[in-house]
N, C-alpha and C positions, 0 to 999 in steps of 0.2 A: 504494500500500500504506500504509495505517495503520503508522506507526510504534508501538513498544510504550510511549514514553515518552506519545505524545496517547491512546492507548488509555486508558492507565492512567489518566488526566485525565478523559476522558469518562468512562467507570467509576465514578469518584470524583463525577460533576458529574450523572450520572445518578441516580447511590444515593443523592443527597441530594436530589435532586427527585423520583423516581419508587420510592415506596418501593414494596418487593416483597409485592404480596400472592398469597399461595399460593393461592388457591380462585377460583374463576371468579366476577366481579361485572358491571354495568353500571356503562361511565362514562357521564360526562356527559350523551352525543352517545346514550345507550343500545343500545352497541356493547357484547358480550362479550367480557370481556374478563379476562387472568390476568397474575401476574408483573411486569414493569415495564410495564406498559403496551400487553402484547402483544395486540392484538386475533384473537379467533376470528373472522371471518367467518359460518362456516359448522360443523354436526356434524361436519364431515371434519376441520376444522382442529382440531378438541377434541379427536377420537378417537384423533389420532396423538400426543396430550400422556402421559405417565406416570403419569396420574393414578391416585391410590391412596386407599383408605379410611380416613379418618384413628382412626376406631374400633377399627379390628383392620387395620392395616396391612396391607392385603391389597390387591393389583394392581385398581383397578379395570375391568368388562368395559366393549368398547366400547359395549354395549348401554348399559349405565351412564352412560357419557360423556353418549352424546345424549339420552338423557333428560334428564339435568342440566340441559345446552345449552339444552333446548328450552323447559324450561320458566325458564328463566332469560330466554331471549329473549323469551318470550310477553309479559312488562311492558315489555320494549324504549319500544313508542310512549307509555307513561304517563311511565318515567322523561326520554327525550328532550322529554316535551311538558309538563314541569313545571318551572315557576319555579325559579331559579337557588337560592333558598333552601332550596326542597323536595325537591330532588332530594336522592335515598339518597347514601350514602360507600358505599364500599368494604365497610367495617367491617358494612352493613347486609347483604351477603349470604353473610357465615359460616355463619352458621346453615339457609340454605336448602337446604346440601348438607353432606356431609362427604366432600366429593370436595379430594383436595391434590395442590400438590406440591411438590417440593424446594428450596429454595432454590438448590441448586445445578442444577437445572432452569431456574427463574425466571433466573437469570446468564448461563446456557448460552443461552438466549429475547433475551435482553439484546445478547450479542454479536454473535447472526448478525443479531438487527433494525441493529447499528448497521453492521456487513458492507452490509445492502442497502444500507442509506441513505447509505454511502460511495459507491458507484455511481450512486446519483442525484445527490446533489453531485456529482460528474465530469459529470453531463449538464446540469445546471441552470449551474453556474459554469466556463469556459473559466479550464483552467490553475489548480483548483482543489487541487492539491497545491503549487504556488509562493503562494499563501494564508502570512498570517503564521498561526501558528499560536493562538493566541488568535482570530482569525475564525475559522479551520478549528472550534474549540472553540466557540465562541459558534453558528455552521452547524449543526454534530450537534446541538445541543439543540436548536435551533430546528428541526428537521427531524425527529426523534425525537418533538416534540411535535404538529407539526403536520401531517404525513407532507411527501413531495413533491409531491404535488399534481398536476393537470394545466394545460398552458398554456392562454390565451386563445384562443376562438376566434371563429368570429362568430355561436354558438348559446350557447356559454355563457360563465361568468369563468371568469377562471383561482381555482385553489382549492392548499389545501396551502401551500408554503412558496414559491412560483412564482405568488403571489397579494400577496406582498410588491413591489411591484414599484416603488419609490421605493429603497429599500433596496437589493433587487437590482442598479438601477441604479448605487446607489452603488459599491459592491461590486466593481464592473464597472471604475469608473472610482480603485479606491482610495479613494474619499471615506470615509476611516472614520468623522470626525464625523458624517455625515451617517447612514450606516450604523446607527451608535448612535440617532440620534435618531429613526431611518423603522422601527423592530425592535420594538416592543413587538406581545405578543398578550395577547389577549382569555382570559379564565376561567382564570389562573394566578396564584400569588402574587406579590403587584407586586415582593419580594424577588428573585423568578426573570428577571424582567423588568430590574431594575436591573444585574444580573450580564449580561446579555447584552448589555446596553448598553457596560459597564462592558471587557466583554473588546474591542469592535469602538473605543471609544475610546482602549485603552489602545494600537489598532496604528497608531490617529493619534499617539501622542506620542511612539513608535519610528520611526516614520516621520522626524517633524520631528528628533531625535536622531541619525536617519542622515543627513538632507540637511543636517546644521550644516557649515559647514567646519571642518577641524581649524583648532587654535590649537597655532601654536608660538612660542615664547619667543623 
């Protein structure tokens, strides 16, 4: 169980990396996507959102929904096959609908994404709640961003956060220097990147703090 004190931390370490945008956009990867980073999949996963008309606030229908969706998705392969420069923000698909929602929708999106991905940390890390909590912190963000992924097999890599696997290693074995230094990803602000480092090295110097021996006079 997430304690409510690392909840609150993640919450906090999210809102400041994954700002909430209300309206359905393309990231990156040209995934549909709403909210902190919530991806749609699919019309199904749209249709079951709140959405409503930011014109005349009024409930949108689900007919409405996947229309949106769909033709949001239809640039899918332009936005995913375009130069890191040229790819749209967020900000670029306001205007293509007037489909919202709540912030407190987008939060509500937020906490159960980080619910699953508590569950996959438990499967990815043994004994992944005895984690100092700074990893357990630095873990959700790195996994919120880059999902959990699937393992290696002998058709494909492994992908997700289970594609880190120097790191993981580390992990495994306590090395949190190591940890910090094998953690960096790719098309995020290198600020985001230094913090994740910064939390998995800071459980290297709690570490060396516990194993000192005391001093007595």
């Amino acid at each position: 169980m997430i304690s409510q004190s690392l909840m609150t931390k993640i919450r906090d370490d999210l809102d400041r990396w994954e700002t909430p945008v209300l309206w359905m956009y393309l990231d990156s990867e040209g995934y549909v996507t709403v909210g902190c980073g919530t991806m749609l999949p699919d019309g199904d996963s749209a249709r079951n959102l709140p959405f409503f008309h930011e014109k005349t606030m009024q409930r949108a229908s689900p007919a409405d929904i996947e229309a949106a969706w769909k033709q949001l998705h239809s640039g899918a392969p332009a936005q995913k096959g375009a130069a890191a420069a040229s790819k749209f923000s967020s900000r670029h698909y306001r205007s293509q609908t007037d489909l919202r929602i709540t912030l407190a929708v987008s939060s509500s999106l937020r906490d159960r994404h980080v619910e699953a991905d508590y569950q996959q940390l438990k499967l990815i890390y043994a004994g992944f709640d005895a984690l100092p909590e700074n990893a357990q912190l630095a873990l959700f963000d790195m996994i919120y961003n880059v999902g959990a992924g699937h393992p290696k097999d002998r058709h494909h890599r492994a992908t997700g956060l289970r594609r880190f696997a120097l790191m993981n290693a580390a992990i495994n074995k306590a090395d949190w220097s190591a940890a910090a230094q094998y953690c960096s990803r790719h098309g995020i602000p290198d600020q985001r990147n230094q913090m994740t480092a910064s939390l998995f090295s800071s459980c290297a110097g709690k570490a060396k703090m516990n194993e000192a021996p005391a001093h007595h006079p």
